[in-house]
NUGUMAR-410665 format. One record per atom (N, C-alpha, C): x, y, z; residue in three letters. Coordinates in Angstrom, 3 decimals. Atoms other than C-alpha are relative to their C-alpha. Example, Ala and Ser with C-alpha at 12.3 -4.5 7.8 and 13.67 -1.06 7.14 Angstrom:
! NUGUMAR-410665
+----------+----------+----------+--------+
:        X :        Y :        Z : residu :
+----------+----------+----------+--------+
:    0.890 :   -1.190 :    0.000 :    ALA :
:   12.300 :   -4.500 :    7.800 :    ALA :
:    0.900 :    1.200 :    0.000 :    ALA :
:   -0.820 :   -1.190 :   -0.060 :    SER :
:   13.670 :   -1.060 :    7.140 :    SER :
:   -0.770 :    1.090 :    0.730 :    SER :
+----------+----------+----------+--------+
This chain:
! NUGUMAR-410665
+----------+----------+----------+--------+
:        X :        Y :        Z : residu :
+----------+----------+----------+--------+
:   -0.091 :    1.203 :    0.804 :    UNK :
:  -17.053 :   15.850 :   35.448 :    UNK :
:    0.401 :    0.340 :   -1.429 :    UNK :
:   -0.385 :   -0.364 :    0.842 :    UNK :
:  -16.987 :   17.329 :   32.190 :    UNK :
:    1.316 :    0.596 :   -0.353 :    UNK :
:   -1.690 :    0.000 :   -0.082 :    UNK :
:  -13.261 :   18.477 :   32.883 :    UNK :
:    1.020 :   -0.704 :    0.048 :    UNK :
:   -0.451 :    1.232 :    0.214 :    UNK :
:  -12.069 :   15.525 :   33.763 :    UNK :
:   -0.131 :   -0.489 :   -1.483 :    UNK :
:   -0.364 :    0.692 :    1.374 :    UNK :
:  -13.226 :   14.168 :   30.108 :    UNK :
:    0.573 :    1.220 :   -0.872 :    UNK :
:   -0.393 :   -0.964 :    0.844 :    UNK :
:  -11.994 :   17.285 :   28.533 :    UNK :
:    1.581 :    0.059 :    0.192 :    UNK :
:   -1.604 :    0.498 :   -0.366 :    UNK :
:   -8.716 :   16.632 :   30.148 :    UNK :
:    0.490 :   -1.076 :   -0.591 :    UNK :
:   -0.278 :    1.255 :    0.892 :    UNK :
:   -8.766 :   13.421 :   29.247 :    UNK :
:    0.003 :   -0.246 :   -1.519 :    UNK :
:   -0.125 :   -0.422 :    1.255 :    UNK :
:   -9.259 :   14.001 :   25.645 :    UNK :
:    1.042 :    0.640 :   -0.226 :    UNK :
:   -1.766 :   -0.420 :    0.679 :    UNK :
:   -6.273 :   16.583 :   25.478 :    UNK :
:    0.789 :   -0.403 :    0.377 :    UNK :
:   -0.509 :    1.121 :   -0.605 :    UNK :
:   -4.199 :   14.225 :   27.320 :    UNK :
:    0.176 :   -0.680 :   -1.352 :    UNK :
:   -0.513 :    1.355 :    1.107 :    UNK :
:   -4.814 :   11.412 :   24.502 :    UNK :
:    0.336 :    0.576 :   -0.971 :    UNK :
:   -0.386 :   -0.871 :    1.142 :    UNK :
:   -4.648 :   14.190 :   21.646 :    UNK :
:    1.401 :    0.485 :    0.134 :    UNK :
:   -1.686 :   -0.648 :    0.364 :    UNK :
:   -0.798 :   15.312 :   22.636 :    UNK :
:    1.044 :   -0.422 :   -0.686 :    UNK :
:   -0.949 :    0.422 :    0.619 :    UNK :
:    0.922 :   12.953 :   21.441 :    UNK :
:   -0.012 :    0.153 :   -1.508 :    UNK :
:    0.015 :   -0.121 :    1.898 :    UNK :
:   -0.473 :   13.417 :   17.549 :    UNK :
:    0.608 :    0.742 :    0.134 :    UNK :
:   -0.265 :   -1.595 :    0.327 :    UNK :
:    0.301 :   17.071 :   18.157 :    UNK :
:    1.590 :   -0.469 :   -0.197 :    UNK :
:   -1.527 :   -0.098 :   -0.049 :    UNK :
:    4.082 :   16.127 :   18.793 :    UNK :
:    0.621 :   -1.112 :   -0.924 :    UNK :
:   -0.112 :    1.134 :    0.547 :    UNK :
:    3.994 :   13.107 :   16.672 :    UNK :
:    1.297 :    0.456 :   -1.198 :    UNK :
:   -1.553 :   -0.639 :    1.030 :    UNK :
:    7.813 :   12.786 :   14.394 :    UNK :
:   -0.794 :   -1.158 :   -0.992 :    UNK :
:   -0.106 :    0.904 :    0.807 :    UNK :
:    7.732 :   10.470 :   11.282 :    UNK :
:    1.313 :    0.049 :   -0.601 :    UNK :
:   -1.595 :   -0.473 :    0.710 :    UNK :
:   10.874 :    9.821 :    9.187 :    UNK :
:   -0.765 :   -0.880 :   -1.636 :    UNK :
:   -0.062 :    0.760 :    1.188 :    UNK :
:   11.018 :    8.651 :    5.428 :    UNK :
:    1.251 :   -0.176 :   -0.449 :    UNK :
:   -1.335 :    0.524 :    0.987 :    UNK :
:   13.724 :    6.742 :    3.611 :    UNK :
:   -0.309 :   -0.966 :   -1.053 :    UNK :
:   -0.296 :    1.119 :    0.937 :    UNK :
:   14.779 :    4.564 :    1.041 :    UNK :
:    0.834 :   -1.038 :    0.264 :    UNK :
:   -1.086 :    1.324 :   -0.327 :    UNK :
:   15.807 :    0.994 :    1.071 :    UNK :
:    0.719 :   -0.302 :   -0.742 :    UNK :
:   -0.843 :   -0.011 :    1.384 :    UNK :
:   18.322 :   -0.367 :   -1.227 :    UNK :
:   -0.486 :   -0.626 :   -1.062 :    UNK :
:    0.645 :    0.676 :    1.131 :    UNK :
:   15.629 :   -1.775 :   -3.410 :    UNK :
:   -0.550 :    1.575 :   -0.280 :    UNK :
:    0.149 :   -0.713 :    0.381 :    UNK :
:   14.734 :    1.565 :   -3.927 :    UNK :
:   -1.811 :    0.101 :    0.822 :    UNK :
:    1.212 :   -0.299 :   -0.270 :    UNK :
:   11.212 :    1.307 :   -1.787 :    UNK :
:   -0.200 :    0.703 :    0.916 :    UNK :
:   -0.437 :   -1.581 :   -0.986 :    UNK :
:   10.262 :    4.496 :    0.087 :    UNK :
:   -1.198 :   -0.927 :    1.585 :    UNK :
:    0.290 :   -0.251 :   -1.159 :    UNK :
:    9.647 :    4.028 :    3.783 :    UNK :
:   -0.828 :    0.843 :    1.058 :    UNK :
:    0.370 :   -0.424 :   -0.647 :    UNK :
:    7.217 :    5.399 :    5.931 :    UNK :
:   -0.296 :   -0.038 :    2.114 :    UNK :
:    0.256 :    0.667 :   -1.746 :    UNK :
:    7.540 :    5.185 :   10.173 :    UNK :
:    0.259 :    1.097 :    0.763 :    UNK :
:    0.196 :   -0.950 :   -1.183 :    UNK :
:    7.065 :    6.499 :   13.433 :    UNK :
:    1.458 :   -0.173 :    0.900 :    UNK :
:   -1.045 :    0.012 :   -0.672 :    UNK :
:   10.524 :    5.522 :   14.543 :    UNK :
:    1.378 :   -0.094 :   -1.495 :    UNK :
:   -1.286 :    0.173 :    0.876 :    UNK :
:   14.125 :    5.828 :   13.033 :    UNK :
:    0.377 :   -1.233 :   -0.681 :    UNK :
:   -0.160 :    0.772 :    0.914 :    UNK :
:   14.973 :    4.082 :   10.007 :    UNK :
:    1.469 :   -0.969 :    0.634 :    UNK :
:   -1.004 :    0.178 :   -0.517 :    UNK :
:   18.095 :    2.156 :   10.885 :    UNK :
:    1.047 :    0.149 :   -0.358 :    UNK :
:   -1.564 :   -0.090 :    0.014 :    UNK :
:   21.748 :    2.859 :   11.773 :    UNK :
:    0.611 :    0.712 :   -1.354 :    UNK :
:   -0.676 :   -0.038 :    1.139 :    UNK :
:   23.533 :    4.509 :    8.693 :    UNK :
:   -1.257 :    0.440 :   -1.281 :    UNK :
:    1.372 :   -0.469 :    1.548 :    UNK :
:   19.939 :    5.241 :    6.468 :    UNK :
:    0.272 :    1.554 :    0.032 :    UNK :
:    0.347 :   -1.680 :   -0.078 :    UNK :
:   19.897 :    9.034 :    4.908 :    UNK :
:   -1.660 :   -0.526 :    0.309 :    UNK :
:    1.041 :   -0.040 :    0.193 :    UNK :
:   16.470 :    9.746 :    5.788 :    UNK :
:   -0.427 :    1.689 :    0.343 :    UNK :
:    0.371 :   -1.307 :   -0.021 :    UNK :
:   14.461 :   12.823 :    5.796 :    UNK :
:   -1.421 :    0.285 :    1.391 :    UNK :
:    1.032 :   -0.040 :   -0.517 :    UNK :
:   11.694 :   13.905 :    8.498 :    UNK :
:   -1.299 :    0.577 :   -0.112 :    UNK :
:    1.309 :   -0.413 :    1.180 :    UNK :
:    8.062 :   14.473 :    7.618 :    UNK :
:   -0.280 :    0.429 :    1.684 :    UNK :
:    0.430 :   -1.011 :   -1.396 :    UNK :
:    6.168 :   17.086 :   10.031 :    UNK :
:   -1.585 :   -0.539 :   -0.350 :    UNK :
:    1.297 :    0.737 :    0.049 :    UNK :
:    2.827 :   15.864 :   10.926 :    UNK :
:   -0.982 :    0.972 :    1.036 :    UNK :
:    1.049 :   -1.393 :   -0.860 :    UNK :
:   -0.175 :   18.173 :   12.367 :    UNK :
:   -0.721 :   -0.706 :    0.564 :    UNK :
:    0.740 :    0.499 :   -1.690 :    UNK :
:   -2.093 :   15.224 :   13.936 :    UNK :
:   -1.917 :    0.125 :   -0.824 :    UNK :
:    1.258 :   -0.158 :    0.392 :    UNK :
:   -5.102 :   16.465 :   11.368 :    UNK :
:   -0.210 :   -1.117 :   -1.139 :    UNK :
:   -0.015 :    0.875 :    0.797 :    UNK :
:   -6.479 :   14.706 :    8.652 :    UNK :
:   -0.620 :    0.656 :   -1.745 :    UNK :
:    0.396 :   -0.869 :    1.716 :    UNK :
:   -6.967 :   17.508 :    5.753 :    UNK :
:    1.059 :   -0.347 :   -1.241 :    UNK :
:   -0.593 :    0.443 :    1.629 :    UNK :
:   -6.177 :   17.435 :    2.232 :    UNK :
:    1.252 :    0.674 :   -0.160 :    UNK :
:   -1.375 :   -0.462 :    0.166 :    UNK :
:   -2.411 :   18.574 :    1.614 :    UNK :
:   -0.702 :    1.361 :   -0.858 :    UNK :
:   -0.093 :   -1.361 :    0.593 :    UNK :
:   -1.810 :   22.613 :    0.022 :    UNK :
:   -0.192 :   -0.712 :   -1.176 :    UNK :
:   -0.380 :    0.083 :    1.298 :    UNK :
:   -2.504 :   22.355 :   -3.330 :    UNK :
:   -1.391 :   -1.085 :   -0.109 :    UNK :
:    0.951 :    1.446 :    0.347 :    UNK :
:   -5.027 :   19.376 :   -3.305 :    UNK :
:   -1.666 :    1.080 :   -0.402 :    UNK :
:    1.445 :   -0.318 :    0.454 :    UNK :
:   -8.707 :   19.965 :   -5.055 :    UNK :
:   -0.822 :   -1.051 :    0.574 :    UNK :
:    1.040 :    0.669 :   -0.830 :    UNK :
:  -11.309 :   19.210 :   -2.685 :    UNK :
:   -1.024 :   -0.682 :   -1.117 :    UNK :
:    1.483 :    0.157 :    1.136 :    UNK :
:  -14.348 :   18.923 :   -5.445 :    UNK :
:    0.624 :   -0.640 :   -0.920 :    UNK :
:   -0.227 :    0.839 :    1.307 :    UNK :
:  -12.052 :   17.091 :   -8.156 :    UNK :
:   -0.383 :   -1.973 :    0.500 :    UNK :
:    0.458 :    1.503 :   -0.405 :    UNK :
:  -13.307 :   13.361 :   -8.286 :    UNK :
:    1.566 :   -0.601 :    0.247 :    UNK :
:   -1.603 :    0.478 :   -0.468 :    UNK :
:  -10.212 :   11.477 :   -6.644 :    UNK :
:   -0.073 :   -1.281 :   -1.021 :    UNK :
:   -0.192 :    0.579 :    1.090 :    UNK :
:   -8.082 :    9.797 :   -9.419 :    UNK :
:   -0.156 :   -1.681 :    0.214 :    UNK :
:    0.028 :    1.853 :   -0.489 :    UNK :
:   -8.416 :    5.432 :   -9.679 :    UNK :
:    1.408 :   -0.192 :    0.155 :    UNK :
:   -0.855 :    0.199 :   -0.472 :    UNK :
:   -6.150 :    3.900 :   -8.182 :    UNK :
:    0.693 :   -1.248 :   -1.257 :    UNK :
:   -0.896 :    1.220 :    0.754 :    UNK :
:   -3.338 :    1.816 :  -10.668 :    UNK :
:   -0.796 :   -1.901 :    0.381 :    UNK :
:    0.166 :    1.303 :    0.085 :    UNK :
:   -4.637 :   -1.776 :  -11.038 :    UNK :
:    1.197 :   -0.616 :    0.893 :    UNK :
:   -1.231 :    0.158 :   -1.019 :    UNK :
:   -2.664 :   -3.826 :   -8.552 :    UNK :
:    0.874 :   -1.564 :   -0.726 :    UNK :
:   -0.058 :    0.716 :    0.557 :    UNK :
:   -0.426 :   -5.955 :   -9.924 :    UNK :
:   -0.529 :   -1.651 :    0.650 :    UNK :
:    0.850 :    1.055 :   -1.126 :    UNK :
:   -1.463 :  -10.172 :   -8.998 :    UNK :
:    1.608 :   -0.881 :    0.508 :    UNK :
:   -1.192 :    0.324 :   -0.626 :    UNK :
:    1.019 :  -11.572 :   -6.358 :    UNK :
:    1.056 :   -1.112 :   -1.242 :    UNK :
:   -0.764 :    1.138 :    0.522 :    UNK :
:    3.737 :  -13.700 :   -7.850 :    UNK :
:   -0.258 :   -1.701 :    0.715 :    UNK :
:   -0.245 :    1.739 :   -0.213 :    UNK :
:    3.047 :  -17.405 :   -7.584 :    UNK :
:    0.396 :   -0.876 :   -0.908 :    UNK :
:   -1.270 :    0.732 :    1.032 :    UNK :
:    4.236 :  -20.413 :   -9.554 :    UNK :
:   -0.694 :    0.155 :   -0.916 :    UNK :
:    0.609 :    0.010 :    0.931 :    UNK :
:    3.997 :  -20.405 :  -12.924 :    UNK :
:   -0.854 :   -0.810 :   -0.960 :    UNK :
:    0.498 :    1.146 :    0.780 :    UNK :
:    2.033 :  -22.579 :  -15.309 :    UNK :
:    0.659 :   -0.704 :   -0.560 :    UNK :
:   -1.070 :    1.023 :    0.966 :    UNK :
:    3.680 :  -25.812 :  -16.632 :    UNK :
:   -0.393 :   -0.062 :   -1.266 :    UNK :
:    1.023 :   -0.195 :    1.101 :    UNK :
:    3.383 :  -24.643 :  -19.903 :    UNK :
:    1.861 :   -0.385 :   -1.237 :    UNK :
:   -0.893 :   -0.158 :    0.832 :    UNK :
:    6.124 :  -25.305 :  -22.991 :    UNK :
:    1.036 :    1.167 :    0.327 :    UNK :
:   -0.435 :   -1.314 :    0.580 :    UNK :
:    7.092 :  -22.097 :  -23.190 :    UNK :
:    1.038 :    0.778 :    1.506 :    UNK :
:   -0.749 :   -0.239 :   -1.282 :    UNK :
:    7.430 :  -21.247 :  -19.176 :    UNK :
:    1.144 :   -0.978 :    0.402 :    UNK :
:   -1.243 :    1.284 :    0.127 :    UNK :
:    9.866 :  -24.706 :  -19.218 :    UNK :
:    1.095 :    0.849 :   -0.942 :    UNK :
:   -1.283 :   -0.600 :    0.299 :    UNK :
:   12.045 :  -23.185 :  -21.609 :    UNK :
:    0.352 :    1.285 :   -0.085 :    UNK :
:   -0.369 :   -0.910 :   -0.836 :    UNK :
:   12.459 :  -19.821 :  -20.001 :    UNK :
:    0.616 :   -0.728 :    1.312 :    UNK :
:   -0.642 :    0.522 :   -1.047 :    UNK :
:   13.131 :  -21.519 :  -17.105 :    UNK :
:    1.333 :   -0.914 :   -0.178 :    UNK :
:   -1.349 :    0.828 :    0.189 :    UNK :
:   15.808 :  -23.944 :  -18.456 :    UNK :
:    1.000 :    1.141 :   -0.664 :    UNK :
:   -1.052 :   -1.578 :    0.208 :    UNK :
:   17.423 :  -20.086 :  -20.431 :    UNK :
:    0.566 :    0.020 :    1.278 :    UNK :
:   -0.414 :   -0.837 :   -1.633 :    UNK :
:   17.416 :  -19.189 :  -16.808 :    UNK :
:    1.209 :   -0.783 :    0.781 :    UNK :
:   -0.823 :    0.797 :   -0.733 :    UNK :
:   19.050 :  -22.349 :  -15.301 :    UNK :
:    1.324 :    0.126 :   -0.886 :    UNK :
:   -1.698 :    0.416 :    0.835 :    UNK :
:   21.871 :  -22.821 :  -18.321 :    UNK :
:    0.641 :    1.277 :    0.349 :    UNK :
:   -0.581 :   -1.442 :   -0.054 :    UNK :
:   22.604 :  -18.979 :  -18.046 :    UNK :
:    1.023 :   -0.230 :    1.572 :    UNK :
:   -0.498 :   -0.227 :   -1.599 :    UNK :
:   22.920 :  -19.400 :  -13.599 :    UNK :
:    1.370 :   -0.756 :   -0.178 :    UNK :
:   -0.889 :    0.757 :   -0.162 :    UNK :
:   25.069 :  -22.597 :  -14.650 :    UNK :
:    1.496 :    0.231 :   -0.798 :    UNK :
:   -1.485 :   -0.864 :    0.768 :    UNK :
:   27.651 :  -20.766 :  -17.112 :    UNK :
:    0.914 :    0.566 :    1.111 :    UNK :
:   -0.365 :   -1.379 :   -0.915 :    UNK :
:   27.965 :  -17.860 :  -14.375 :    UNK :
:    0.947 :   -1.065 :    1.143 :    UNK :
:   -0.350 :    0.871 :   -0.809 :    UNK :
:   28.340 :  -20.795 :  -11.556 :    UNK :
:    1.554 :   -0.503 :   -0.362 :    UNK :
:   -1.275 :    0.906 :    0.773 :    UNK :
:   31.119 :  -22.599 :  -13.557 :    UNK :
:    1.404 :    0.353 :   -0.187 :    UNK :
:   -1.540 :   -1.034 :    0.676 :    UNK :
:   33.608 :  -19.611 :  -14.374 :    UNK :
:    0.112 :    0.350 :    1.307 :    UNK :
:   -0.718 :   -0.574 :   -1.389 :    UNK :
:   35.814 :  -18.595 :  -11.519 :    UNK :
:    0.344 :    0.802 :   -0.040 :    UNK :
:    0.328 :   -1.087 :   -0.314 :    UNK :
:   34.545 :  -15.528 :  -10.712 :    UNK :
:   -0.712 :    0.366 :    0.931 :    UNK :
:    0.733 :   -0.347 :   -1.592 :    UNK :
:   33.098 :  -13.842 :   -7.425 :    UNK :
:   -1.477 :   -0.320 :   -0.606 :    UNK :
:    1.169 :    0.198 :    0.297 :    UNK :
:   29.537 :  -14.869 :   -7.524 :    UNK :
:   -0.783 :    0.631 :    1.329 :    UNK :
:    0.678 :   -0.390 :   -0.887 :    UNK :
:   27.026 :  -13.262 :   -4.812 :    UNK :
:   -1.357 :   -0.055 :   -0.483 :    UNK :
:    1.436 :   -0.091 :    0.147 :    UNK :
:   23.391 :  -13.460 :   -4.161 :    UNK :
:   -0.920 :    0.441 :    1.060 :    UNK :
:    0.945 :   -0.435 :   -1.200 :    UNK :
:   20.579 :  -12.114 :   -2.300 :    UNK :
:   -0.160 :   -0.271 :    1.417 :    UNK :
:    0.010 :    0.853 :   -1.271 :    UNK :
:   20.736 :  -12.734 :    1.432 :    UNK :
:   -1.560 :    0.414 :    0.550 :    UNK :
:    1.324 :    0.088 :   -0.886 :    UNK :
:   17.108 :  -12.311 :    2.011 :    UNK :
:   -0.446 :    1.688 :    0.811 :    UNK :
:    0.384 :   -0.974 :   -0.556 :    UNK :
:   17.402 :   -8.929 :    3.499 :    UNK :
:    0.432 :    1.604 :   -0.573 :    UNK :
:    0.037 :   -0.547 :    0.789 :    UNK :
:   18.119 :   -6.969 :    0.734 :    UNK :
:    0.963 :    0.254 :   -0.355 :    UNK :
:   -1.250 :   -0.233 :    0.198 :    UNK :
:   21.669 :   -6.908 :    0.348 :    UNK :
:    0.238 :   -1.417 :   -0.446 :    UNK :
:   -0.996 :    0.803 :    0.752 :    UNK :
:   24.538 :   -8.958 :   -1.189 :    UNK :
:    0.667 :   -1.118 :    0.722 :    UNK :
:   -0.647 :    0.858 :   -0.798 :    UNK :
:   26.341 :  -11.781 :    0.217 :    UNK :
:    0.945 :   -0.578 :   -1.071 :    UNK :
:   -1.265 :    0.429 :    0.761 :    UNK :
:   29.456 :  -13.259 :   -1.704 :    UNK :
:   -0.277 :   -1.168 :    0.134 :    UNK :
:    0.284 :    1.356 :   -0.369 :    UNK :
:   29.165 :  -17.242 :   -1.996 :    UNK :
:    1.087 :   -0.287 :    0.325 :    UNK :
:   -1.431 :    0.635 :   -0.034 :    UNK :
:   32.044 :  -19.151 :   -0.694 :    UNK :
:    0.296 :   -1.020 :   -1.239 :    UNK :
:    0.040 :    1.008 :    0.849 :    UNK :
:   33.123 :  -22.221 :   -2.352 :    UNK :
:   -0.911 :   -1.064 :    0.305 :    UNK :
:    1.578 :    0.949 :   -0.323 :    UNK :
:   30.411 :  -24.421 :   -0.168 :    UNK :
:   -1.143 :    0.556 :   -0.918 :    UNK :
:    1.394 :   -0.669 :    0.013 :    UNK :
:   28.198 :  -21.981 :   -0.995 :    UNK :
:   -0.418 :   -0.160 :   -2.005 :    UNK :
:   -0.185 :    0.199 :    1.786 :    UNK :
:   29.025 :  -22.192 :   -5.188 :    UNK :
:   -0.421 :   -1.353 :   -0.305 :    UNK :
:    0.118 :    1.611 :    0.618 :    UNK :
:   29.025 :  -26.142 :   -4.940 :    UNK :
:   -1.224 :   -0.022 :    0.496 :    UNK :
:    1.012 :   -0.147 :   -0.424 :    UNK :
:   25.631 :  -25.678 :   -3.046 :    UNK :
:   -1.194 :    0.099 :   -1.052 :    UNK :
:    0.813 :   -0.595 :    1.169 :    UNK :
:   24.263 :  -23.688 :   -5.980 :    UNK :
:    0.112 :   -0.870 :   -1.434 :    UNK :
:    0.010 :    0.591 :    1.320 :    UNK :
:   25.408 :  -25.673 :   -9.034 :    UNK :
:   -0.646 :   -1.518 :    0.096 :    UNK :
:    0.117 :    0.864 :    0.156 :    UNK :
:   24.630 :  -28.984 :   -7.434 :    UNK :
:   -2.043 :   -0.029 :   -0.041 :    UNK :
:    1.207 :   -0.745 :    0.395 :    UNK :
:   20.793 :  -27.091 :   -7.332 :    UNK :
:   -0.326 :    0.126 :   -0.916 :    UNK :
:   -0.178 :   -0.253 :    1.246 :    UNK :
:   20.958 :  -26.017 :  -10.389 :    UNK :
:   -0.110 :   -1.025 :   -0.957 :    UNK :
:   -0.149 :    0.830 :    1.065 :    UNK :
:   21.913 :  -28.897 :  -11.930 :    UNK :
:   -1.164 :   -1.078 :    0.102 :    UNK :
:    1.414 :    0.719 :   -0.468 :    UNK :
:   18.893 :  -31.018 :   -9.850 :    UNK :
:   -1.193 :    0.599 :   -0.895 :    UNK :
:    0.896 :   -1.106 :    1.308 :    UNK :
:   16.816 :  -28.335 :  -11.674 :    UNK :
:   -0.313 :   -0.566 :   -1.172 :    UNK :
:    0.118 :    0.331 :    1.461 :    UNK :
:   17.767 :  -29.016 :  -15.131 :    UNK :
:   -0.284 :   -1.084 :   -0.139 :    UNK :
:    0.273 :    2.008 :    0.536 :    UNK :
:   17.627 :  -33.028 :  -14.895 :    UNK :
:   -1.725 :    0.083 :    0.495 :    UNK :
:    1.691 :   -0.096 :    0.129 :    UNK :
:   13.766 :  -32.252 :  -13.989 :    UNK :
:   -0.680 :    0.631 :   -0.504 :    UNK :
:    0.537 :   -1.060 :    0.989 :    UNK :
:   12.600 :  -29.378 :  -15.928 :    UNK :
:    0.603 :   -0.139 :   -1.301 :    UNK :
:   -1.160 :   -0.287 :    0.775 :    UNK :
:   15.320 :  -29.577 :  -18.544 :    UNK :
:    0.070 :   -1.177 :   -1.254 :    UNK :
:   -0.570 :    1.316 :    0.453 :    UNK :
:   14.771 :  -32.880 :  -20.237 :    UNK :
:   -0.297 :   -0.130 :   -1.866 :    UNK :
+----------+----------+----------+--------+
């Protein structure tokens, strides 16, 4: 009996032993940690993993472990305050200059890259924009 669970134990333990990780960077610049390949076209580098859970070469067991950075507090909306109104209307007149001049315009598609606007996509944005300013803006 006791072989059986001793089997069974190194059995579930093999896979740490062989366990890959990879690290990369995204194009926001945030580093990546996973158990499977980053995708298609990423440089990434591979991290070797022992499966244990000791302190890296170099680390001081007995030093008190440092605090951790204050975290910043999520982004939510801001306060309707004077001041945040006209930052926000800077922000809108600035988008609506940029909008106006016929010049390539692109913006975030959500997945961390660029997207070019068409011309829907321009009249989309200014007629936004301009909804904006006639309510914040006045």
């Amino acid at each position: 009996m006791r072989r059986i669970v001793t089997l069974a134990v190194l059995l579930a333990a093999c896979p740490l032993a062989f366990a890959q990780a990879y690290k990369w960077k995204d194009a926001q610049g945030v580093t990546h940690y996973s158990d499977s390949p980053p995708p298609m076209g990423t440089k990434y580098d591979k991290v070797k993993t022992t499966g244990t859970v000791e302190a890296p070469a170099g680390a001081n067991p007995t030093a008190p472990p440092t605090p951790a950075p204050p975290k910043a507090a999520p982004a939510g909306p801001a306060s309707d305050t004077p001041e945040n109104r006209q930052k926000l209307c800077a922000t809108l007149r600035s988008n609506m200059e940029i909008l106006s001049k016929q010049q390539q315009v692109s913006v975030d598609d959500g997945k961390g890259g660029q997207v070019a606007l068409d011309d829907a996509g321009r009249k989309r944005q200014i007629e936004t924009t301009q909804a904006q300013m006639t309510l914040y803006c006045k």
